[in-house]
Rosetta silent file (secondary structure, phi, psi, omega in degrees, C-alpha in Angstrom):
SEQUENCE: XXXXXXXXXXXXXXXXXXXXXXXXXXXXXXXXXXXXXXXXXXXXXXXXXXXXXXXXXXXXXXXXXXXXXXXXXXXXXX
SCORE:     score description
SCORE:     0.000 S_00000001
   1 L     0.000  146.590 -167.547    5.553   -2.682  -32.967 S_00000001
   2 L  -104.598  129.520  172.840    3.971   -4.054  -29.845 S_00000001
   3 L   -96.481  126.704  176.367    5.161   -2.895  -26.606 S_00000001
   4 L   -45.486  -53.062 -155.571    5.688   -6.213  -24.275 S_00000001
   5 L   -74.037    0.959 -169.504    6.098   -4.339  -21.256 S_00000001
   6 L   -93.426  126.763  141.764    2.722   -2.753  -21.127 S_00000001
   7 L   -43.793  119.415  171.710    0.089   -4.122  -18.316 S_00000001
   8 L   -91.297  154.894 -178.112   -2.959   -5.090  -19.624 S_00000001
   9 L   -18.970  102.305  159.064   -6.406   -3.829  -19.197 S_00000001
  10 L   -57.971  113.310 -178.943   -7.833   -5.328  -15.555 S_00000001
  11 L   -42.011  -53.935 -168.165  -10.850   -7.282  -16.808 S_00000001
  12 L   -68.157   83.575 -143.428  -12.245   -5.938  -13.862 S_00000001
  13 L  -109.229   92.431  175.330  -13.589   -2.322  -14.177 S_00000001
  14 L  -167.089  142.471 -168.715  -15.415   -1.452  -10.372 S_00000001
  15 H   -58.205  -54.880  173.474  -14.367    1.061   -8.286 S_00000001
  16 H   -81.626  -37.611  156.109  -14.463   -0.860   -4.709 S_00000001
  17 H   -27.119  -75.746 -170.191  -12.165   -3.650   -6.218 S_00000001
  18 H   -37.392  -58.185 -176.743   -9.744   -0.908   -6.790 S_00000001
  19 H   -52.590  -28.696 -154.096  -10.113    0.440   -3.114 S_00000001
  20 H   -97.927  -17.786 -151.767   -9.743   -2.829   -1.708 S_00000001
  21 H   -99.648  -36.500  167.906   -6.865   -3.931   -3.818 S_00000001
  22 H   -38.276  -75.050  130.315   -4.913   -0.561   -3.097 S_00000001
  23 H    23.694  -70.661 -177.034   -6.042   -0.915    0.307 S_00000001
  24 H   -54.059  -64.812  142.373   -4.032   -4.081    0.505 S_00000001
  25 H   -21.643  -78.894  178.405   -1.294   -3.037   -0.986 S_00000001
  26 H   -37.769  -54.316 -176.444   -0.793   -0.267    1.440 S_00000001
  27 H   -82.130  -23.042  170.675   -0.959   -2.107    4.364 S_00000001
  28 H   -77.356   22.149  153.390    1.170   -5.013    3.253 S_00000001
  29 H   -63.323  -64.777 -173.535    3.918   -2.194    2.304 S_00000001
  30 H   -35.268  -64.464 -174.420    3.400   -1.148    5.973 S_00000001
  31 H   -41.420  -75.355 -160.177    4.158   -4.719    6.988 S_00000001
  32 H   -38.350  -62.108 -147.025    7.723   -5.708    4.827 S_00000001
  33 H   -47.781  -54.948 -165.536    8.712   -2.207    5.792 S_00000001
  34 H   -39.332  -54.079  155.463    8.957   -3.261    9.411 S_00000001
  35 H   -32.486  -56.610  153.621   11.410   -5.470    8.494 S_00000001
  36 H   -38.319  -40.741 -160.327   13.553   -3.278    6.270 S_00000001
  37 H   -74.533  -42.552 -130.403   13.376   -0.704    9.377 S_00000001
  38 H  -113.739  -21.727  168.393   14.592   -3.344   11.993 S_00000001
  39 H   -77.273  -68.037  172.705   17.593   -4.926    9.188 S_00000001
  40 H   -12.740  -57.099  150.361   18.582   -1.617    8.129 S_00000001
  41 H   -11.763  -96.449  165.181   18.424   -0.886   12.297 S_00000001
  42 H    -5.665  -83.882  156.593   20.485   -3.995   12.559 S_00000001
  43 L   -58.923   16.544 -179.572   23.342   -2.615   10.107 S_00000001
  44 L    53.971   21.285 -176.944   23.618    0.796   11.531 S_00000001
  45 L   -91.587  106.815 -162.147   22.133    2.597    8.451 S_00000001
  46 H  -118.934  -12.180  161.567   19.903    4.543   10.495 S_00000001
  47 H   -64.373  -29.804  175.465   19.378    6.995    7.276 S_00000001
  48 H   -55.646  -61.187 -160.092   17.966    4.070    5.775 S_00000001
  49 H   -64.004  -24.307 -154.886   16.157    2.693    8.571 S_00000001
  50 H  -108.396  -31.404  178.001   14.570    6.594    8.741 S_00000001
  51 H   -95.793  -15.215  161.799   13.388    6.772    5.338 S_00000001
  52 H   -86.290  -27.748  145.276   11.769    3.581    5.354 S_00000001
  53 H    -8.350  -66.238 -155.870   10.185    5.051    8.819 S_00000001
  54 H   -54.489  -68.858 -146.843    8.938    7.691    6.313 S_00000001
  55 H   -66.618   -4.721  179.436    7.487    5.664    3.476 S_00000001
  56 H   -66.965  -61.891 -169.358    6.346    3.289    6.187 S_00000001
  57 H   -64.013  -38.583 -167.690    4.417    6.050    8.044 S_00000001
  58 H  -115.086   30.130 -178.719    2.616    7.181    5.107 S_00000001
  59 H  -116.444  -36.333  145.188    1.766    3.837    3.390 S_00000001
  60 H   -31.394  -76.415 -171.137   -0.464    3.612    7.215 S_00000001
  61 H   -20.863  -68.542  169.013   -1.616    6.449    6.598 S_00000001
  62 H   -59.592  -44.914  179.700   -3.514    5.592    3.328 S_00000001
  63 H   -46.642  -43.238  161.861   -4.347    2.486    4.844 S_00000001
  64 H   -62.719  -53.426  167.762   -6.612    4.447    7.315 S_00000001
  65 H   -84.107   24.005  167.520   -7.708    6.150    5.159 S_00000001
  66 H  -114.789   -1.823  159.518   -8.954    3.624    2.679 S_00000001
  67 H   -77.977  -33.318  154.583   -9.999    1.710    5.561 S_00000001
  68 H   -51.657  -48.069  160.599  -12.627    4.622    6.283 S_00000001
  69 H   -47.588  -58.370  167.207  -13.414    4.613    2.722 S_00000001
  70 H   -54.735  -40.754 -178.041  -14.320    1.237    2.326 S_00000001
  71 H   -92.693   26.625  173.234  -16.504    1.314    5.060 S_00000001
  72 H  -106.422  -16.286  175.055  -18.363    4.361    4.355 S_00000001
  73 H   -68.105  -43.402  159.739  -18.689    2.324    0.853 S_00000001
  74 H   -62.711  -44.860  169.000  -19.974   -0.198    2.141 S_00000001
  75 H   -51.516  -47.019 -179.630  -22.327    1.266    5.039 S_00000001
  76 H   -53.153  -46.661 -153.812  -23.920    2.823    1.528 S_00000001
  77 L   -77.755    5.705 -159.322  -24.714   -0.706   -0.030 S_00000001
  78 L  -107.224    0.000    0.000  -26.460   -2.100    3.290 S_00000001
């Protein structure tokens, strides 16, 4: 039997792809959440509004640091 639901292989097998695509990912989490924060806000859920704070705060986080990654990845390649 074949499972459907399984993600296939990424053709693409390189290391700084990955960083970059993560990378992205992180910070556009970072973004929406601002939004979530300020409806949530909005609607007086302020537990809500506090835990997207968290996951907010530490989807920056990784952005900085994978923004420091990439460019120490890069500074090797020059």
């Amino acid at each position: 039997m074949t499972d459907t639901n399984q993600t296939p292989d990424s053709p693409v097998k390189d290391k700084t792809y990955n960083l970059i695509w993560v990378l992205e990912a992180s910070l556009n989490n970072a973004w929406r959440l601002e939004q979530y924060i300020q409806d949530a806000t909005s609607a007086g859920d302020d537990e809500l509004a506090e835990w997207f704070q968290k996951i907010q705060h530490n989807n920056l986080k990784a952005g900085e640091q994978g923004k420091r990654m990439l460019a120490a990845r890069l500074g090797e390649g020059a």
